[in-house]
N, C-alpha and C positions, 0 to 999 in steps of 0.2 A: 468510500472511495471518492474523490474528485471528479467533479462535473463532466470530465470527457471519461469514456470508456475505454477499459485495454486494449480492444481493436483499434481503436483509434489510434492509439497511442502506440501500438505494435506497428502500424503500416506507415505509420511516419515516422518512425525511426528507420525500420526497416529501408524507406524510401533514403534516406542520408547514406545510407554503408554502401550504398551501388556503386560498383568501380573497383579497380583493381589498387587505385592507391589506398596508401595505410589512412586511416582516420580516427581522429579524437573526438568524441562531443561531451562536456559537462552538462550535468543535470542538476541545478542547484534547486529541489524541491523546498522552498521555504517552511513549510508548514507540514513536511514529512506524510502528503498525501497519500501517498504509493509507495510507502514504504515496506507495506505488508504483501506487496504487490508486486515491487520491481524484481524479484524473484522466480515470479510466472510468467516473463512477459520473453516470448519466443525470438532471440533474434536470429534472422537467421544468417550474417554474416561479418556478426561482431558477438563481445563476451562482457558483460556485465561487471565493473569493478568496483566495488564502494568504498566510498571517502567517508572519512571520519574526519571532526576537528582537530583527534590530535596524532593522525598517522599520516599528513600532507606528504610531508619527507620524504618517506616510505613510498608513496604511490608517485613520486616525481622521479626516484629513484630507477622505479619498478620499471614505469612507462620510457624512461629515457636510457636504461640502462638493461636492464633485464630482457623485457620483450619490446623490441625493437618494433615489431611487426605486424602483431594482429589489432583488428580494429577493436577499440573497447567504445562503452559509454560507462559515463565516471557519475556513478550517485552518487549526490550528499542529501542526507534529509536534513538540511540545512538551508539557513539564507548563505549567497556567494559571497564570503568576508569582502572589507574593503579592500582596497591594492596593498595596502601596508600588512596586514597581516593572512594577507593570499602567497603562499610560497608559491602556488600555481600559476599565479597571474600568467608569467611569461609563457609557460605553455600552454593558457589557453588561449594567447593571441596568436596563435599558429592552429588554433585548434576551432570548433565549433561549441554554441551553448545552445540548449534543446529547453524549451520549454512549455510545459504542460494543461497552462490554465489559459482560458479565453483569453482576456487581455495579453498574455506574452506570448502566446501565439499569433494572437492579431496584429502584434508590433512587430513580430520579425518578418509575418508575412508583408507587410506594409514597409519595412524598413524603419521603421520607427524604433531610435534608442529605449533600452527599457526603463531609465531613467524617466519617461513618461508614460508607463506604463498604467500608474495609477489616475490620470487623464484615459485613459482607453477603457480601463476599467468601473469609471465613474459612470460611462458614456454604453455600457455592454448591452443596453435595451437596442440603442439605437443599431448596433454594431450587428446585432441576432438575426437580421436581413440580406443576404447575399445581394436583392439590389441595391440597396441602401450603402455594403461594403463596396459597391463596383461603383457607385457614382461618386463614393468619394477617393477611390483609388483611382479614378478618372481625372482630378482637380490636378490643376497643377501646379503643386504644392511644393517650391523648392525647400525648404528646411520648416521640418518639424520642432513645434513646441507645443507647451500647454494650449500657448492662443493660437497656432494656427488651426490645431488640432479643432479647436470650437469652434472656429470658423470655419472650416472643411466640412464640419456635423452640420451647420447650419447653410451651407450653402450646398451642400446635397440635398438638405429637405426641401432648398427654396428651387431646385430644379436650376442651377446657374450655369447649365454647362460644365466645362472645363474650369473655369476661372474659380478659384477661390478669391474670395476679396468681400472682408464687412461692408464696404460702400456699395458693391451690388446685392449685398443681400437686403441692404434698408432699402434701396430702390426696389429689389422683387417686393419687400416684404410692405411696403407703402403703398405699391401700386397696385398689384394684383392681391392683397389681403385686404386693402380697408385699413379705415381707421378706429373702426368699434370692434366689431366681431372678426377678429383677424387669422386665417385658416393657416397662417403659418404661425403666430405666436402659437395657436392651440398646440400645432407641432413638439415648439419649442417647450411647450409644458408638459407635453408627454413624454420627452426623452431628457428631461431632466436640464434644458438647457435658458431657462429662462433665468437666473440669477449670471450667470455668463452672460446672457444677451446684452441687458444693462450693463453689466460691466462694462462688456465692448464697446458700447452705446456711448459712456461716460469715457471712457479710455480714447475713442476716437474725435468723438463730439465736443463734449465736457458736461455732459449734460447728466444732473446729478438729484435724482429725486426721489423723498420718501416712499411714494407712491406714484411710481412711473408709469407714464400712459405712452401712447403714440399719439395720440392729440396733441399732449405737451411738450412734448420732444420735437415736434411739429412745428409749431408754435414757436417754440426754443430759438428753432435754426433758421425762422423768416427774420424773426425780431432782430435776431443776434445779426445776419445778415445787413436790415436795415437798421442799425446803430453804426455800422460801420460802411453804408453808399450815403446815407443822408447825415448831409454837409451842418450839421447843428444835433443838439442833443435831443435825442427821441423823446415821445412823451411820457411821463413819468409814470405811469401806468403800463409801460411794458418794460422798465428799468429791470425789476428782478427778473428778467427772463432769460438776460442774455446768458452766454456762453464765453467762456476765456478764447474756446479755440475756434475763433472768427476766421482763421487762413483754412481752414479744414473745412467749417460749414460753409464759406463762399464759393471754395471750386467745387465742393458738393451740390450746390444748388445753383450753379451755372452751368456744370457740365448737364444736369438734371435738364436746364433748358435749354440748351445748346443739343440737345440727342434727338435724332431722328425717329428714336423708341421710344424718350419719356417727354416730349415738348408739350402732346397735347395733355398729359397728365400731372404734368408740371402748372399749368394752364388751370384746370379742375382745383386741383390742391390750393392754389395761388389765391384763388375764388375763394374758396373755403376761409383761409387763413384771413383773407382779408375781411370777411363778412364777419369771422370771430374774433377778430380786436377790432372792432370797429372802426377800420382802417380812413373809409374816408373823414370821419369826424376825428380823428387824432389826427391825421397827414393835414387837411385843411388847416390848422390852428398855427402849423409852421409855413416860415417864409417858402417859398414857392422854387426860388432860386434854391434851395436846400437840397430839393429833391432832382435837382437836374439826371445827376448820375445813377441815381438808384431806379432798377428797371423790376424790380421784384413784383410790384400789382399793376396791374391794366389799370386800377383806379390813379397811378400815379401819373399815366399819359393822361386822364380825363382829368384830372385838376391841373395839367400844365394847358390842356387843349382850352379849357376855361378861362384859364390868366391870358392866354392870346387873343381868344375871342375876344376879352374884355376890353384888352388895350385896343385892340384893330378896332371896337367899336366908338372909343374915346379916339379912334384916329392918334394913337402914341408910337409914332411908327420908329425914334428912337428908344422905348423899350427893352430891355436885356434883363437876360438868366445868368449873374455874374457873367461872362465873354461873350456870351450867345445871343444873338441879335434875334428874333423871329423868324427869319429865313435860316437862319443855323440852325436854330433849334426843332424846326420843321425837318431839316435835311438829317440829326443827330440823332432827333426821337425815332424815325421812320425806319431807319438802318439797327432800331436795338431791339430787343426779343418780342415787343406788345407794338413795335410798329405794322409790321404785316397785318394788323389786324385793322389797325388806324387808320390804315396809309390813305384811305382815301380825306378823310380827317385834316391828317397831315398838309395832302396834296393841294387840298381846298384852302386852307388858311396860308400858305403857300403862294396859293393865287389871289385871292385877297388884299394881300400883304404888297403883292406889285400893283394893281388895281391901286388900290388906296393911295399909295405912293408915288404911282406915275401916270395919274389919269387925267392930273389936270391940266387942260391943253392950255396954250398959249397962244393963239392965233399969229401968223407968221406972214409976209407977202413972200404974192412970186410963188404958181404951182407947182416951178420946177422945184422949188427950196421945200413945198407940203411933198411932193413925191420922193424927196431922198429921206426927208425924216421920218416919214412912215414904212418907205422898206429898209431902212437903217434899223427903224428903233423904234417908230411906233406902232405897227402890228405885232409888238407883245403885247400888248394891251388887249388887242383884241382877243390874242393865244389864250391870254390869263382869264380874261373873262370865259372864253370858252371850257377853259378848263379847270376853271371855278365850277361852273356848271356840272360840266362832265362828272365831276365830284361828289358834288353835292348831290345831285339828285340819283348816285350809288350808294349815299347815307339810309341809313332803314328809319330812325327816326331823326328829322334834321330841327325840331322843335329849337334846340337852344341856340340854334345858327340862322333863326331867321330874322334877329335882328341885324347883325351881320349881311345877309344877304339883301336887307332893303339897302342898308348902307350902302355894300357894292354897287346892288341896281341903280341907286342915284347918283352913285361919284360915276358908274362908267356909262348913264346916261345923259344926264347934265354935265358933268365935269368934262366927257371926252367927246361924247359919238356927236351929240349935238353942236357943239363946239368943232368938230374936226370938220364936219358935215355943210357947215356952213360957210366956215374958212374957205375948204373944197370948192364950194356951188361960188362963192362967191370971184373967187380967183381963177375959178377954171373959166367962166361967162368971161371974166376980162381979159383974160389971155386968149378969145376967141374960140375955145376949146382944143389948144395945143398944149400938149402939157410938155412935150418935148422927149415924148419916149416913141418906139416905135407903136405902130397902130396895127390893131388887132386884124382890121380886115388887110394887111397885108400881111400873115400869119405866113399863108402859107408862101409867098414869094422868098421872108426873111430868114423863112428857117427850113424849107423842106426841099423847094424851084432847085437851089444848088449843091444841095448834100447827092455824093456820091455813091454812097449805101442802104442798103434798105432802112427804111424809118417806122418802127412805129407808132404813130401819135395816138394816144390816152387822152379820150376827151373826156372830162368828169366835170359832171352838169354841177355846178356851183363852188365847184373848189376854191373858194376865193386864197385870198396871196397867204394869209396867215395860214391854214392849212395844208396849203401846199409847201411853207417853209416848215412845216413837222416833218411832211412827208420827205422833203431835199436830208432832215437831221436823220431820220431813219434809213436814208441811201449811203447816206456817209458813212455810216455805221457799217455799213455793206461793202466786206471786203473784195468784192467784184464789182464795187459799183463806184464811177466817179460823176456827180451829178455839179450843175450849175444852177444857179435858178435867176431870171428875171423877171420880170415885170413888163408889159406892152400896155396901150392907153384901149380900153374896152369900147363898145358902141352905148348908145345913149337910144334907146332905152335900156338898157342893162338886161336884158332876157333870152331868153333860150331862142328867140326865132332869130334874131337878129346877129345876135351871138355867135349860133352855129351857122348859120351863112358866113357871116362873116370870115369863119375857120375854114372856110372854103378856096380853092383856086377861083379866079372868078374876072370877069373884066367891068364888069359893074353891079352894083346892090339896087334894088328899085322896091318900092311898094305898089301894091294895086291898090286902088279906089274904098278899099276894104280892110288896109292895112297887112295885109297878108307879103311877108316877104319872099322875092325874087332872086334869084342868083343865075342872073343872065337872060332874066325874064324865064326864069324855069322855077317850078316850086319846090323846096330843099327840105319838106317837112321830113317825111321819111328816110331810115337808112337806104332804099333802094335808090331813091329820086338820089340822095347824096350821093352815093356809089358810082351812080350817070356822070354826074358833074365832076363828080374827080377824075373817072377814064377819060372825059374831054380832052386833059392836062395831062394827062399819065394813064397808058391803057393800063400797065402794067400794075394798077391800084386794086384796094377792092377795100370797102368800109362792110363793119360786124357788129354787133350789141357784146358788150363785156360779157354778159352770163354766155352768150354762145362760148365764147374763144375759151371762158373760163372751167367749162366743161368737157372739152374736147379733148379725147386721147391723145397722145403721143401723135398717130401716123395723121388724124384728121390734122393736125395743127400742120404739121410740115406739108403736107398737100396744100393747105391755106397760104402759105409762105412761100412756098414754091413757085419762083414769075413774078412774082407781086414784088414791088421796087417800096409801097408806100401803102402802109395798112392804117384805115382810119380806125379805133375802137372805143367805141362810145358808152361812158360809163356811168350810170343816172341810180345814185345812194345818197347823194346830199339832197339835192330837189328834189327827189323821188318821196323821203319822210316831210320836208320840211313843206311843200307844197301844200298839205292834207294837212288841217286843221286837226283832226283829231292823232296825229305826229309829229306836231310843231315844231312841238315840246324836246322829241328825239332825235333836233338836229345834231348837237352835239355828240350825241351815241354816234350816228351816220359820218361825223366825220369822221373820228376815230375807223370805225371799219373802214371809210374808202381808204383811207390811208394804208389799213394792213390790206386790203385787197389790191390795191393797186400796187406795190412792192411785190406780193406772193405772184402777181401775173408776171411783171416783170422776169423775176426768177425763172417764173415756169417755161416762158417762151426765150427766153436766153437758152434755160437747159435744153430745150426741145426740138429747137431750132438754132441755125445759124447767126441769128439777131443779135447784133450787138448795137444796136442804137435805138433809142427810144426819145420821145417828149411826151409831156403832161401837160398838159394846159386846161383852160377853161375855157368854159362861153361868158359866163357872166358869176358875179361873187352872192354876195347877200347882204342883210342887215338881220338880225336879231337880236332882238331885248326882252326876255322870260316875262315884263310887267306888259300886259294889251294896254291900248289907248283906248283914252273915255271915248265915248261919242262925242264929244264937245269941244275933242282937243283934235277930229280930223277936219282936214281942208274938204270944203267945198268948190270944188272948179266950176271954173267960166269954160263952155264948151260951143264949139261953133257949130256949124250945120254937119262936117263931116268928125268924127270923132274917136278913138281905140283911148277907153279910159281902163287905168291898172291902177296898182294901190300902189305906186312909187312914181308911174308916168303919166303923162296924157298923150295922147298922139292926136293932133287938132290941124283943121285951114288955118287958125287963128291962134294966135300967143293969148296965152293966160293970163291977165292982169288981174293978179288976185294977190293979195298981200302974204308973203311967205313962199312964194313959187317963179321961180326963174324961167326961162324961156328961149331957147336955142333955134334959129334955121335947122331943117330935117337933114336939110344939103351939105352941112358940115361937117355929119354925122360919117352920113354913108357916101357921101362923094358923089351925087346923080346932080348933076347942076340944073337938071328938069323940074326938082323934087321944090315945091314951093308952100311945104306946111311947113309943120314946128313941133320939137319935143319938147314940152314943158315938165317939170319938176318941183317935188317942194325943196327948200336953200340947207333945208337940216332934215332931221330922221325921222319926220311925220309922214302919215301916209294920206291919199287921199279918200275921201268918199267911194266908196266902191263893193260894187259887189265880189262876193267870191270867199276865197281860204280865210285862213286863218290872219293873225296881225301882227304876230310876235315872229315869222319866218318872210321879210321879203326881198323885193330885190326890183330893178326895173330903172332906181335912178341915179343919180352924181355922188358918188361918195365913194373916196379910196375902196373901201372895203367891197363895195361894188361894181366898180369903172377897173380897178389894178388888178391885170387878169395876171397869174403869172403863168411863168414856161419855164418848165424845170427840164434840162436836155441832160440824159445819162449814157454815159457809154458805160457798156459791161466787157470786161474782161473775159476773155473765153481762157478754157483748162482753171486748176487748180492753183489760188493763190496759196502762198505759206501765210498763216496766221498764228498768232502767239496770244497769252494773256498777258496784264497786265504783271507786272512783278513789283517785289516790295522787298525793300531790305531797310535793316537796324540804324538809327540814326543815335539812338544813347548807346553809352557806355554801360559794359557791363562786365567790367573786368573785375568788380567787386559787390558780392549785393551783404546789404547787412541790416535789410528790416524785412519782415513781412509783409509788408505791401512797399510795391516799388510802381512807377509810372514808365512806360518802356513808348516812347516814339519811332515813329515807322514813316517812311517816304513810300511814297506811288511813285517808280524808277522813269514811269513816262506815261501820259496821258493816253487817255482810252483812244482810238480811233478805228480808222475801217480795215487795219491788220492787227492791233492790238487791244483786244476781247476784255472787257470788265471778268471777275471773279470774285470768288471768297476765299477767304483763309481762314481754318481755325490755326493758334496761338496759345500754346502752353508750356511753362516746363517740364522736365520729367529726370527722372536720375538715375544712373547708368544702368539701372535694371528695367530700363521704359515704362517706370511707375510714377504716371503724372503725381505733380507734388504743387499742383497751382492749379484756379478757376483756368477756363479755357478762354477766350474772347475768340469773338467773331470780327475778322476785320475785310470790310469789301472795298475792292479794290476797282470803284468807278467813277474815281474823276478823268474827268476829260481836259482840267485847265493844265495850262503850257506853262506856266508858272509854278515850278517846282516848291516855291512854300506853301502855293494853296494847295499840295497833293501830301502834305501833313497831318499825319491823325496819333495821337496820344491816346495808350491804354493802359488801363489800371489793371495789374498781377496781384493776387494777393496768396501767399506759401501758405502752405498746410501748415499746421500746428505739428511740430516734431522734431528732429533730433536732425543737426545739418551738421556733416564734417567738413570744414574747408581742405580736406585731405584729398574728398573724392571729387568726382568728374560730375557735374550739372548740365543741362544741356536747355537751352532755349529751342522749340521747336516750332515751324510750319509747314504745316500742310494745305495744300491743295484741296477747301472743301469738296470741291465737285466729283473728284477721281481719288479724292484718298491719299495721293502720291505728298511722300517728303520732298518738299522745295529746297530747306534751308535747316542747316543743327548748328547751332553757334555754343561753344561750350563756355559756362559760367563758372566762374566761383562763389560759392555761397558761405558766408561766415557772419550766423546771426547767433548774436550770444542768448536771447533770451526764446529761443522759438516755442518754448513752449507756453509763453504768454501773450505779451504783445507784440514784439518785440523793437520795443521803445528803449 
């Protein structure tokens, strides 16, 4: 008897005749199992009829004429003839067919034509599992064949969910199996399905080999990859490796890196592959420019990052990557899948790149003309420098970039700081020390004496102007925030006593005998004594330390605010590292935080409170240069009998005649016409003899970067602004594609600002069954220029290797990385005659 038993086969017939209507089933036994059998078999609501080959007539006869009514099943121990010499055909497409062996059983349960039947019965190891049946009658599997059938078997075992699809099972099967000992090929060995694998492998890929591995298939599909992103012919050593279906292996191994599930395994793999063709010794050997495009190994950003170090160190600042100038290519590589890793890499050579190029000063007359080109245009230089820094020393090993960074340290200390430094000292002594902007110690007259609403002023001990213009670009950004920024003329000495008096209401500044400064002949060291001095002027004040205000709940801030006309808050993160010699170093960290702290306060006390008005200012800026000064190279001051010496000032009865060091009345400074000493200073960025901190963090004397305090004044919006992302739409044509790899350009619809939010897009097609049929590209969408051609970005598509109808509907897509959401479906025609090669 046949593998299933009469019970069985009795309770599933049985289960068919339920119901009061009449019913047919044929029983086409091929192999006349049950033949000895169909005899015994109990039904109990139908009658058994048998078919012979040559009494068909006869029983179509019977069934359509005779007995109209009762339910039969119709044996033949026979295969079901074709249509042509089936007289029954037509009655049994009104009718049912029953049948009895594993695989035709499993097909009708399944819905699977029996036409593939012998596919189901190849597979009956794997099938003899009821879980094994339920995950793949879970797939969803719109039309059965031989191949989906394998690929349903194999992406059951690889646990893929619902989705049936060979591209996820080489993804399961690559990443969670390994490349040696692989627990799902084992699988695939045990259920019979490894000569199908390769198949699929070869049918999808193109990848076709005696003895097939996943190493080499591997291997296959990076090679194959970069023969067709790098811009010249690969080296010949990986020539036999490639693959015909380059459109298939590209969006497979972008989407691969583009996935939120497979990027850092894509990453691992990447490694791998690159270590086994010995990627950087073949990639080195070609032009450099070749490689722009192709993002496949981490080792191809370190041989681009190499060629720029090289030029920026040959000072080649016209340099190019075919179009790509060093600053593009900084912005192109950062934005592609091995940027994030780079990026501070990136960032640093970036900065560099303007360092080198716009550090060397020019000496100019007339301080009012050094004061507009420096808040114009030259405290980027200083930004750059800092943020060279900020960079570099985020590097874990910066070995290959320190000749680069001596370069930097000499062009932006000889070529600018020294050079601006001394232009400065020299022009500001002849101008008397008017520089022709407003003065700091009238801070508070200019900005606070006539404002109508509460204020509250952000004092952040050394924010000098470059910083504080980071902090003005991060407010912009801030769709509740409209910020201004200026510049005011600082006091001389350049430091925190003088500074914060000066930030004072006040009817005169004095020194005692001791240099200790006054603000109304009252002492202004502490926030309390400050607090005094300000209710003088306004009762309704009251000055705080930043960590207080920044700790404070919800109800303590509003009790703070409450009566209070004008809050001083005092914020010490730049001074505070850079004072301390052994934090010098972490000035540049410290600006960065003050910046994000001083923006989070804002918000906070906007939200919190009623406040809609703020300013940022400083007391005094700084100097910093990462290289200390010899002992050799500080001044020695001439010092009279009373004296306050600093590493940037002197505070003397008597001016300084020492070569290198300038000398000012005290009286000019602070306005006491009693006051009859003198601040002296060096003319450029040297420090004096002195005890104390550190060398490479100071501050104290004549230098933009020191003296240019700025005042950033923000008003915040209260409720809820509407804010949007940026958006992007189609600039090529695509009303016809007819190669496999096509170039598709895109506009940025408006520049980024403080209502319209940078984002990402992914970018792919797909064809009317929502079956990507191309690599994905990532495109972000964060420029900010207002010049619609710089908001231009060009990407490369490259179509699957496959079978295109210009009949059907194609569809260009973007999405919305962040949320998922479809933005835009612009529908294509696609008519490529050759897609299953190149399609050249």
């Amino acid at each position: 008897m046949a593998e299933l038993n009469l019970k069985q086969i009795t309770d599933k017939l049985n289960s068919e005749f339920v119901g009061d209507n009449r019913k047919l089933i044929f029983w086409y036994d091929d192999n006349a199992d049950f033949i000895e059998d169909i005899d015994s078999i109990e039904l109990e609501n139908a009658k058994v009829l048998h078919l012979e080959p040559d009494n068909q007539f006869y029983i179509k006869y019977f069934l359509e004429c005779e007995d109209t009514t009762t339910n039969y099943l119709v044996y033949a121990p026979f295969a079901k003839p074709n249509i042509r010499d089936n007289h029954l055909a037509d009655t049994i497409r009104y009718s049912k067919e029953f049948f009895a062996d594993r695989a035709s059983l499993l097909a009708s349960n399944l819905g699977i034509d029996e036409i593939y039947k012998p596919v189901i019965h190849k597979y009956l190891k794997f099938f003899a599992n009821k879980n094994r049946v339920s995950k793949f009658e879970s797939l969803e599997i719109d039309t059965y064949n031989n191949s989906t059938i394998e690929v349903g078997i194999m992406s059951a075992l690889c646990n893929t969910g619902k989705i049936s699809s060979f591209e996820e099972v080489i993804r399961t099967v690559l990443k969670d199996g390994g490349l040696e000992e692989n627990k799902f090929l084992d699988e695939f060995e045990k259920y019979g399905l490894m000569d199908a694998f390769w198949q699929h492998v070869d049918m999808t890929f193109g990848f076709n080999r005696e003895e097939p591995t996943l190493k080499k298939f591997v291997l296959s599909m990076f090679i194959t990859y970069a023969a067709r992103t790098i811009n010249e012919d690969i080296p010949a050593a990986w020539r036999n490796h490639t693959s015909s279906k380059s459109g298939t292996i590209i969006a497979f191994i972008d989407n691969l890196m583009n996935s939120t599930l497979y990027s850092d395994f894509y990453d691992e793999l990447s490694e791998r592959v690159y270590i086994a063709i010995n990627g950087r010794e073949n990639l080195e050997k070609l032009k450099v420019e070749s490689l722009i495009d192709c993002n496949l190994f981490k080792g191809i950003d370190e041989i681009i990052i190499n060629w720029m170090i090289g030029r920026l160190e040959a000072e080649d600042l016209g340099a190019k990557l075919g179009d790509y100038t060093i600053p593009d290519i900084c912005t192109y590589r950062r934005k592609q899948h091995f940027g994030s890793y780079l990026s501070n890499e990136y960032q640093m050579i970036d900065s560099a790149f303007y360092i080198i190029s716009q550090s060397k000063y020019h000496p100019m007359s007339g301080i009012k003309n050094i004061v507009d080109e420096y808040t114009s245009r030259l405290f980027k230089v200083d930004s750059s420098y800092r943020y060279f820094y900020y960079y570099y020393d985020q590097i874990e090993d910066g070995t290959k970039f320190e000749e680069l960074r001596d370069l930097v340290e000499n062009i932006y200390t000889n070529e600018f700081l020294n050079k601006i430094t001394t232009n400065w000292s020299k022009e500001f002594v002849d101008a008397d020390g008017d520089t022709g902007l407003k003065l700091q110690r009238r801070f508070y007259y200019d900005f606070i004496d006539t404002v109508k609403e509460r204020t509250v002023v952000i004092i952040s001990d050394a924010l000098r102007y470059e910083v504080a213009y980071s902090l003005y670009n991060n407010l912009l950004s801030d769709e509740k925030c409209t910020p201004s920024i200026t510049a005011v003329q600082g006091v001389l000495p350049s430091y925190t006593p003088l500074g914060m008096a000066s930030l004072l209401p006040h009817n005169k500044l004095s020194y005692t005998e001791d240099y200790d400064v006054l603000v109304d002949d009252k002492p202004c060291v502490s926030t309390v004594q400050r607090e005094s001095i300000l209710k003088e002027f306004n009762e309704n004040s009251t000055c705080e330390q930043f960590d207080s205000v920044k700790n404070m709940k919800r109800e303590d801030l509003r009790q703070l605010f409450t009566g209070n006309d004008v809050i001083y808050i005092y914020h010490n993160q730049i001074d505070a590292r850079g004072d301390a010699a052994n934090t010098e170093n972490e000035v540049f960290n410290a600006c960065e935080e003050a910046i994000n702290e001083i923006h989070a306060l804002i918000r906070k006390i906007a939200t919190r409170t009623s406040t809609t008005h703020f300013i940022v200012t400083a007391d005094h800026g700084f100097i910093y240069k990462r290289d200390k000064l010899c002992t050799s190279d500080k001044i020695s001051a001439t010092r009279g009998d009373s004296y306050k010496l600093g590493q940037r000032y002197l505070l003397s009865d008597s001016a300084c005649n020492v070569a290198g060091v300038y000398s000012m009345p005290l009286n000019k400074i602070i306005g006491d016409s009693k006051e009859d000493r003198f601040v002296s200073f060096p003319m450029a960025s040297d420090i004096f003899k002195s005890p104390g901190a550190g060398q490479n963090f100071v501050h104290g004397g004549c230098s933009p970067q020191e003296m240019l305090v700025p005042v950033v004044d923000i008003k915040v919006r209260k409720g809820k602004r509407e804010t949007s992302v940026a958006k992007i739409n189609v600039i090529s044509s695509l009303s016809k594609i007819t190669n496999l790899i096509i170039n598709v350009e895109f506009v940025q619809t408006e520049p980024v600002s403080d209502v319209v939010k940078e984002t990402s897009y992914k970018i792919y097609f797909v064809d009317n069954n929502e079956n990507k049929i191309s690599n994905e590209n990532i495109l972000i969408a964060d420029k900010k220029d207002s010049e619609t051609v710089n908001r231009l970005t060009k990407l490369r598509f490259n179509f699957k290797n496959g079978k295109y109808d210009n009949s059907k509907k194609y569809y260009l897509l973007i999405r919305d990385e962040k949320n998922d959401m479809e933005v835009l479906r612009q529908e294509v025609n696609i008519d490529i005659a050759f897609a299953d090669d190149f399609g050249f």
